[in-house]
C-alpha positions in Angstrom: -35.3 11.7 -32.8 -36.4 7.9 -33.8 -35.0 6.9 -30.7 -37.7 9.0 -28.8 -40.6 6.8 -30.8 -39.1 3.7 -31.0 -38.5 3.8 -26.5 -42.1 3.7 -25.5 -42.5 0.5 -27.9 -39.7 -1.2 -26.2 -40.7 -0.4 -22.9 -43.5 -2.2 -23.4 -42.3 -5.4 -25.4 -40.4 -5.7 -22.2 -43.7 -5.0 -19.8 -45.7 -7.4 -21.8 -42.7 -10.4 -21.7 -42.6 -10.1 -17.8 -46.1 -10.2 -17.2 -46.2 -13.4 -19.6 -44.0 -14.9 -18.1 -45.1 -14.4 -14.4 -48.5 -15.2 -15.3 -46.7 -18.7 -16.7 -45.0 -19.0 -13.2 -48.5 -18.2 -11.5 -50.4 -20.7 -13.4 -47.9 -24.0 -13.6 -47.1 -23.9 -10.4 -43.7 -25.4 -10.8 -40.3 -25.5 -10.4 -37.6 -26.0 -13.5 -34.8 -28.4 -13.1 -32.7 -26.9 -16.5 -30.6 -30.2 -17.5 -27.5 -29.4 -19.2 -27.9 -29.4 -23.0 -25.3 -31.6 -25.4 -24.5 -29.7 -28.9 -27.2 -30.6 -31.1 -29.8 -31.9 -28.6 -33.0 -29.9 -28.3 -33.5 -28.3 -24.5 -35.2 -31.0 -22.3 -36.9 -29.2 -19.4 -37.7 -30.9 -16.3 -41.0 -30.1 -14.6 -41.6 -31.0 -10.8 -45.4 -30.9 -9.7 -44.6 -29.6 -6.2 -48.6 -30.0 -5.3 -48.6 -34.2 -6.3 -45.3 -35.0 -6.9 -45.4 -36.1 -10.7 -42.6 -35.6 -12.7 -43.0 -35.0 -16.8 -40.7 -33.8 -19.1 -41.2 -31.5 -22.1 -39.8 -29.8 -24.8 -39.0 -26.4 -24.1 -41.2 -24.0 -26.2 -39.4 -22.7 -29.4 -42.0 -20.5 -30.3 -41.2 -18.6 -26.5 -37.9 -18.9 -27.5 -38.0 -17.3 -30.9 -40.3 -14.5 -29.4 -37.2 -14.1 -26.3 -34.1 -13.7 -29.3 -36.0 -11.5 -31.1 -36.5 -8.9 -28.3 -33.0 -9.5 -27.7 -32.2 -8.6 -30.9 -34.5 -5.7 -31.3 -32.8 -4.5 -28.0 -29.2 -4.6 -29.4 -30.6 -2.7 -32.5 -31.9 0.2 -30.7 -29.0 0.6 -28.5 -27.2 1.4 -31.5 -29.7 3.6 -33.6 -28.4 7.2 -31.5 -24.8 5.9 -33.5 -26.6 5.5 -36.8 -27.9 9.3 -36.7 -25.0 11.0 -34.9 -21.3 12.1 -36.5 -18.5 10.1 -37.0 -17.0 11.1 -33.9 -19.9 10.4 -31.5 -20.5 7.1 -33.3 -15.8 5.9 -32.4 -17.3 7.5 -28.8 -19.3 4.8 -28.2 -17.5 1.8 -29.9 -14.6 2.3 -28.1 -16.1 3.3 -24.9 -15.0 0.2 -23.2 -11.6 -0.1 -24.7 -11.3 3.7 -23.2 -12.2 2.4 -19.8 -9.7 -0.3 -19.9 -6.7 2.1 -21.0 -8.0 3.8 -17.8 -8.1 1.1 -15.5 -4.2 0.6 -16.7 -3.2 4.3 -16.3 -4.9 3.9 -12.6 -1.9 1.4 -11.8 -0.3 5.1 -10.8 0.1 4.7 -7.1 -1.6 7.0 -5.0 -0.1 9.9 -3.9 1.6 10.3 -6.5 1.3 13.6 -6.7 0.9 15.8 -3.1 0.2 19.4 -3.0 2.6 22.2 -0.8 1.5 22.1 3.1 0.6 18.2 2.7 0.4 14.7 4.0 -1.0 12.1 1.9 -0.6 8.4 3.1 -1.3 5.0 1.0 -2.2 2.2 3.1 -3.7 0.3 0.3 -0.5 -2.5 0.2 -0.4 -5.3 2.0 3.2 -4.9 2.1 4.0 -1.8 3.6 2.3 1.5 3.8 3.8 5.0 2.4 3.1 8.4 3.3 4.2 11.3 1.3 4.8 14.8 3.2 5.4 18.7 1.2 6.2 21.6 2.4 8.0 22.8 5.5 9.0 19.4 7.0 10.9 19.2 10.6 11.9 16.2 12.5 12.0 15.7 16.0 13.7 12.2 17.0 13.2 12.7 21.0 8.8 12.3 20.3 9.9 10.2 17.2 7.6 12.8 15.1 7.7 14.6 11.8 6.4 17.9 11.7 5.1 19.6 8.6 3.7 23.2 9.2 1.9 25.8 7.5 1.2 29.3 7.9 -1.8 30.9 9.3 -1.3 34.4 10.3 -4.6 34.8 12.0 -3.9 31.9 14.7 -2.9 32.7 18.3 -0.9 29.5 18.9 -1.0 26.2 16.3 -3.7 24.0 15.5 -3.1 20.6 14.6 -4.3 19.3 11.1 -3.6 16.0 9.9 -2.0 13.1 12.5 -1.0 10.1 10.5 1.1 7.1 12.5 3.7 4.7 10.1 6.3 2.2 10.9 8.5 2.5 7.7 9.2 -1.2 7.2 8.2 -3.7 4.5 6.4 -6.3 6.2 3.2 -5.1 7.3 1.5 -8.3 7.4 3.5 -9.7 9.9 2.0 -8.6 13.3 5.0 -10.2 15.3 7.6 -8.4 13.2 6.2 -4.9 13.0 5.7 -4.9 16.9 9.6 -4.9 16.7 9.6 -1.8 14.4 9.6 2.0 15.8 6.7 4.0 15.2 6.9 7.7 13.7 4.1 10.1 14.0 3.8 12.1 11.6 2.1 15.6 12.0 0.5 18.9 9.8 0.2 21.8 11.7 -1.2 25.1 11.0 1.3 27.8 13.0 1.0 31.6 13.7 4.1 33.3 11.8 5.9 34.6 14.5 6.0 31.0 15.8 10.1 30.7 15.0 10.6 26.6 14.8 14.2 25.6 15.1 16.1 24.3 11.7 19.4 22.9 12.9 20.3 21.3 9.0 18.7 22.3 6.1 18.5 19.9 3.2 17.5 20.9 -0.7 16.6 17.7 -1.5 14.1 15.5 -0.5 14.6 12.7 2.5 13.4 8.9 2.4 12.6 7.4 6.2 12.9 3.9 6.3 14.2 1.9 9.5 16.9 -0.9 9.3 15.3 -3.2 11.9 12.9 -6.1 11.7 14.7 -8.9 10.0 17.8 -7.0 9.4 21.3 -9.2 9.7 19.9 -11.9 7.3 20.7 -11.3 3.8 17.8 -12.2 2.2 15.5 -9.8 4.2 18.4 -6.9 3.9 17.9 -7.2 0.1 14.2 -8.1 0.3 12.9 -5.7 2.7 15.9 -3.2 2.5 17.8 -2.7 -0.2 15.5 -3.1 -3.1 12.6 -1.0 -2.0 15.0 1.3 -1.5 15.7 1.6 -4.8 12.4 1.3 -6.1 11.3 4.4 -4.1 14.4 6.8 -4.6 15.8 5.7 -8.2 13.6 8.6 -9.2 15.3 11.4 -7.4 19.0 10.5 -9.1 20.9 10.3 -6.3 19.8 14.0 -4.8 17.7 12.5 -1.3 19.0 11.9 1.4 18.2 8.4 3.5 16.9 9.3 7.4 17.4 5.8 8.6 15.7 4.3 11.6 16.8 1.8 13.8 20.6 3.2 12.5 23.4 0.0 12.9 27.0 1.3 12.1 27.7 -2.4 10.5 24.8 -2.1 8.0 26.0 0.6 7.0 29.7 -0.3 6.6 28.2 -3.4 5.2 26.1 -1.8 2.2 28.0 1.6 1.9 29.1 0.6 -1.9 25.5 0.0 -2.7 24.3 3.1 -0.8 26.3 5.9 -2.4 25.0 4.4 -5.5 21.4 5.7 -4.5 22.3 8.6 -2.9 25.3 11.6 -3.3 24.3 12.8 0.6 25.4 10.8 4.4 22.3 8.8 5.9 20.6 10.7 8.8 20.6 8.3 12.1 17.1 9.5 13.3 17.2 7.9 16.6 21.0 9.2 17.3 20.7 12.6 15.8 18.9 15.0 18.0 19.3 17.9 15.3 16.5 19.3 14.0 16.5 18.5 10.0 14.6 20.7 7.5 13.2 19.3 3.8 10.5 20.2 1.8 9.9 16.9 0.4 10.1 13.5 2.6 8.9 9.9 1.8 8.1 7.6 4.5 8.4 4.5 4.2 9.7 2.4 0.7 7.8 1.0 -2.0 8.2 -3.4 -2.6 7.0 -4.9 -5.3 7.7 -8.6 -4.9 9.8 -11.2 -3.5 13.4 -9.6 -4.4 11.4 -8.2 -7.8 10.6 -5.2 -9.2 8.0 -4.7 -11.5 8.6 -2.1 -13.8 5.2 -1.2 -14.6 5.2 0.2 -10.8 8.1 2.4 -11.5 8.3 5.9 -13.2 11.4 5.1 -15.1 10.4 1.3 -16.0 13.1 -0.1 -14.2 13.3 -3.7 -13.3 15.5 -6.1 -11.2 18.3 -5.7 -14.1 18.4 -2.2 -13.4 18.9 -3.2 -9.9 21.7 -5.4 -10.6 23.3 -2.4 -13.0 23.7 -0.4 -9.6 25.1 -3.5 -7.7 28.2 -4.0 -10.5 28.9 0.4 -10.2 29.1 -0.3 -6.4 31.5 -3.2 -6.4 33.4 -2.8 -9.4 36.0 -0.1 -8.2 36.6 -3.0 -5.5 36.9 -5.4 -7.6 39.1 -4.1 -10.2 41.6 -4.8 -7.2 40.9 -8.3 -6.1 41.4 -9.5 -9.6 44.8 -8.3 -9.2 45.3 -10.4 -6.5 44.0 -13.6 -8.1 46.5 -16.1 -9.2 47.0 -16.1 -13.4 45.8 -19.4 -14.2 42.4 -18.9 -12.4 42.2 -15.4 -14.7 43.3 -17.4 -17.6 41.4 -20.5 -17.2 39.0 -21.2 -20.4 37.0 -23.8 -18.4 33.1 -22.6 -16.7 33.6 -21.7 -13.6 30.8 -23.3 -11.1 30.3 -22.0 -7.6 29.4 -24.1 -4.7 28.1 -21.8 -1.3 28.5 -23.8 1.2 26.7 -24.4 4.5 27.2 -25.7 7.9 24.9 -27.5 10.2 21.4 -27.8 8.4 21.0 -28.0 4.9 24.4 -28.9 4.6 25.1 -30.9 1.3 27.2 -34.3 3.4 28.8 -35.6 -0.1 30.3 -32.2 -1.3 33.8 -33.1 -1.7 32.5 -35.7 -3.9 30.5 -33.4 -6.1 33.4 -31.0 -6.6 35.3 -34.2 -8.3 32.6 -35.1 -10.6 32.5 -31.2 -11.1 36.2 -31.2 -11.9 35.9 -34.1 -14.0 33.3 -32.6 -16.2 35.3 -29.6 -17.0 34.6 -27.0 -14.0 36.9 -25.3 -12.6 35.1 -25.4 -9.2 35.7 -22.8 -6.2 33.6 -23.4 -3.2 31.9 -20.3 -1.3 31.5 -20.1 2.7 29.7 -16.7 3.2 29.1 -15.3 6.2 28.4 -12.2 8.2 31.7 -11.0 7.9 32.7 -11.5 4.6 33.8 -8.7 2.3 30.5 -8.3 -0.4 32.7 -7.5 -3.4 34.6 -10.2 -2.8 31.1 -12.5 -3.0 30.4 -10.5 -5.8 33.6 -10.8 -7.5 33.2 -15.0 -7.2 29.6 -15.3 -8.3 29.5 -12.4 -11.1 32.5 -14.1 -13.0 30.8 -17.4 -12.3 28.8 -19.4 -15.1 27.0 -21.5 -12.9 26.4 -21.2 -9.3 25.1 -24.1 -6.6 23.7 -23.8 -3.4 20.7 -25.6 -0.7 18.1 -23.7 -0.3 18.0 -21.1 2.2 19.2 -17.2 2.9 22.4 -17.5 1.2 20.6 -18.0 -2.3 19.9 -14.0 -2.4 23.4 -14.2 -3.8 22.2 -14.9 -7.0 21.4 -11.5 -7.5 25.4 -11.2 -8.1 25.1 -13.4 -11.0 25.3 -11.9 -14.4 22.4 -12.6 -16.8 23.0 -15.3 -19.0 24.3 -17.7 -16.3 23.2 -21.0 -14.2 21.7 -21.2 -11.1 21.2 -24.8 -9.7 19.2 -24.6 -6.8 19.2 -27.8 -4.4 15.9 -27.9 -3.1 15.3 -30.1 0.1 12.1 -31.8 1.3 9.4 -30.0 2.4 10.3 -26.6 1.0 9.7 -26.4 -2.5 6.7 -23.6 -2.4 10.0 -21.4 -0.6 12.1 -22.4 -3.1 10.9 -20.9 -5.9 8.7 -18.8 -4.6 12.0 -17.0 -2.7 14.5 -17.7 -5.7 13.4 -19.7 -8.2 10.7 -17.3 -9.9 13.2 -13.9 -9.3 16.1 -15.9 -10.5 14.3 -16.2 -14.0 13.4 -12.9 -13.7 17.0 -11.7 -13.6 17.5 -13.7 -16.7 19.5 -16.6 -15.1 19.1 -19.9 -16.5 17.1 -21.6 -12.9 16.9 -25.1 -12.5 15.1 -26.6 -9.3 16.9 -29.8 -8.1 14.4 -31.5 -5.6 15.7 -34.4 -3.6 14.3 -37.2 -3.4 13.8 -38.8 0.4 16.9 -41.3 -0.1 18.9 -38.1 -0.3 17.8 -36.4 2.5 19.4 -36.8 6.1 15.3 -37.6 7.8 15.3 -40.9 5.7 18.0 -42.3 8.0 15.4 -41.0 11.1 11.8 -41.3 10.3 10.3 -44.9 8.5 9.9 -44.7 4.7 6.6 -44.1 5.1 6.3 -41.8 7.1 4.7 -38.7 5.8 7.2 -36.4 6.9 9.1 -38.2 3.6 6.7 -39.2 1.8 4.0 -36.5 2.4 5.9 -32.9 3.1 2.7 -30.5 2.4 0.9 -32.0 5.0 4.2 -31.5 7.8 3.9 -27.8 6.2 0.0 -27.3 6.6 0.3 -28.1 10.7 2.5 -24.7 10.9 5.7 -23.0 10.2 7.1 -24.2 13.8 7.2 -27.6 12.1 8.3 -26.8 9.0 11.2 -25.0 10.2 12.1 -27.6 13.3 11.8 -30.8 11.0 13.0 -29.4 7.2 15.4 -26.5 8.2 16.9 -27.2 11.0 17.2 -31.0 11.0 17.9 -31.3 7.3 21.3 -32.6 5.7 21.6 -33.4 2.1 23.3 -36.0 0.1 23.4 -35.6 -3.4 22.2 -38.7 -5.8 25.6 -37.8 -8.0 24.3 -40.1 -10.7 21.1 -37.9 -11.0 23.1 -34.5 -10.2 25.5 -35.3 -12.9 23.2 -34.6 -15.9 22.3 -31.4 -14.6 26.1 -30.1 -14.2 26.4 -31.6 -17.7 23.7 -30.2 -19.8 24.7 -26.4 -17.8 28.1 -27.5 -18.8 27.0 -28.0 -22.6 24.5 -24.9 -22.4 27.4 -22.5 -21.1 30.2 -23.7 -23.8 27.8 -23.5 -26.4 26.4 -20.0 -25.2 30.2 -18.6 -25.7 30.4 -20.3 -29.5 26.9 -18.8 -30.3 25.0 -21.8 -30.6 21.4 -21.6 -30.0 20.0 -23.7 -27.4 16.5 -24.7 -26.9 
């Protein structure tokens, strides 16, 4: 009840402290220039006449001051007298209100629709990534309109009305206009239908489906892990296998391609939407996958707190019957060897590093037992698995090809070579995720001697001595000048202390020594 007599005097303290100080305003007729106080220095306010120009300056008024921090003070007091006078409980209510609010704000990290009622469509277009919509209830596709029906009953309807029409292209790079154009649209549709309406279920499923489509940037290996793979994870991890993948945009050879790694996330044969005419019936259907970050997963975003580890877990079940067989067929003193083993994936053309046969002999020569890599599109993943997972250190230049180090095992070296004009890429692409796998990442940038564009552009030019600025006129320059024109050639001097320090890092990681 004191609060109720103490509120009309506060009310107005504050009425009388803004008419004072208007009435100030009014009367002065000037404008304050605040300069910015040192510690111990009393406030020096700057007055500016605007009628004649004068300029004086004056102490500011401590009395006003004292009167200001006393309200202030008064104020705080009587916000907390209701706390004073109430129980114990009330009184932890409003102390920890704001801690409350903040355990909120983290539990609102939950994505929406997360949870979707029966006879449903719920869509989350809130990424800048990719969009998802979530669908439950009776759920029927229909490839020839490239539609997704989801009806409900309504036994007093004549014929069907339509309810909810969301469109969705099911890939993971929404903010790229160019690329989505390339990406089928599904539509996706609620619809309220009489009972004796009989709609045609050709294959019944009793699990749920994820739609996703394998076009876009699919056939380069970073973007088939980056868009593809690991979102597909991330979004059906939580059904254990029991969904089944409706794939858009279907290609036989991603399939054979990535069959290991998909019978790891699902027990059921992916659905070709666009080749399958069939009618298929679930009661449950994502559309569209979940990405977190550049080939990352962050396991706050996931129900089962998984992160890229996890992710690496299901690549070693996918390869490892495989593999079990190609170490058969490796020759007994590579299996026997007690030396690191470094891995060198090697390009052609651009990027290419010009002194490699060099590098492999100061490799040798430090105590590598060196095996150089030439992936393509047609070689055998668990055999690049195979190489790179029994590797201790792997090499490579910057570009796609560096996805591979998601085949490393945690605990091991990753040297990337980092060209001019793309170190943002670098470890915004690999460098960061690498780390986050729990590989040991170090970021070897060239220097302009070492790359191919000293021998065509003057020392000076800013293409070598200035990359960012090359990078800020556009990604057609960037890619024409330092990824398609690029060669490197290793400063081997410089190199070696890199290959050497991995070298000492690795041996002493296998006797237990602690490295800093």
């Amino acid at each position: 009840m004191i609060i109720l007599f103490l509120l009309p005097s506060l009310l107005l303290l504050c009425i009388f402290i803004n008419i004072y100080l208007k009435h100030t305003k009014m009367v002065d007729h000037q404008r304050h220039i605040h300069m910015q106080p040192r510690k111990g220095v009393n406030v020096m306010v700057m007055h500016v006449d605007e009628e004649n120009g004068c300029v004086s300056v004056k102490r500011s008024r401590p009395k006003l001051l004292f009167f200001l921090t006393f309200c202030s003070l008064l104020s705080c007091f009587l916000l907390l007298v209701p706390s004073l006078f109430s129980s114990p409980s009330s009184t932890f209510s409003l102390i920890y209100s704001y801690e409350g609010e903040d355990e909120t704000l983290l539990n609102l990290q939950v994505p929406l629709c997360s949870s979707v009622s029966n006879g449903s469509i719920c869509c989350d277009r809130s990424s800048i990534r990719s969009d998802i919509c979530m669908m439950k209830g009776d759920i029927r596709t229909n490839s020839s309109s490239f539609s997704v029906f989801l009806y409900t009953s309504g036994d007093l309807l004549t014929g069907e009305e339509e309810l909810r029409h969301e469109k969705i292209k099911p890939y993971t790079r929404k903010w790229e206009p160019s690329t989505m154009a390339t990406i089928d649209e599904l539509t996706l549709i609620s619809k309220k239908s009489n009972t004796s309406t009989t709609h045609k279920c050709d294959v019944y499923h009793d699990v749920p489906a994820v739609f996703f489509s394998t076009g876009g940037f699919t056939g380069n290996v970073y973007h088939e892990f980056n868009d593809g793979l690991i979102p597909l994870y991330i979004t059906s991890q939580q059904f254990n296998k029991k969904v089944v993948f409706v794939i858009l945009e279907y290609h036989d050879w991603w399939i054979m391609k990535y069959a290991d790694v998909v019978s790891q996330l699902s027990d059921y044969e992916p659905v070709d939407f666009n080749g399958d005419n069939r009618t298929h019936c679930f009661s449950e259907a994502i559309v569209g996958l979940k990405i977190h970050d550049e080939l990352a997963i962050n396991s706050s975003l996931t129900r089962n707190n998984k992160t890229i580890q996890d992710f690496h877990d299901v690549l070693d079940k996918s390869y490892r019957p495989r593999i079990q067989d190609l170490v058969q067929e490796e020759p007994e003193a590579i299996r026997e060897s007690e030396n690191p083993k470094l891995v060198i994936i090697s390009r052609n053309g651009s990027r290419a590093i010009m002194n490699q046969d060099l590098l492999v002999k100061m490799a040798e020569k430090i105590g590598y037992d060196v095996e150089i890599l030439w992936p393509d599109k047609t070689t055998e993943l668990a055999k690049i698995y195979r190489s790179l997972n029994s590797s201790d250190v792997m090499i490579g230049v910057h570009g796609a090809a560096m996805t591979h180090f998601l085949f490393m095992k945690p605990g091991s070296v990753f040297i990337q070579v980092v060209p001019l004009g793309t170190t943002w890429a670098a470890e915004t692409y690999y460098g960061g995720p690498a780390k986050k796998l729990g590989l040991r990442y170090i970021g070897y940038e060239i220097g302009p001697r070492e790359s191919s564009l000293y021998d065509e552009y003057d020392k000076n030019d800013v293409v070598l001595t200035d990359p960012d600025s090359v990078n800020d006129r556009g990604w057609e320059f960037t890619k024409k000048i330092y990824l398609d024109r690029q060669k490197v050639r290793l400063n081997l001097s410089r190199f070696r202390k890199h290959l050497v320090r991995s070298h000492f890092f690795i041996m002493a990681k296998r006797n237990q020594v602690q490295i800093t």
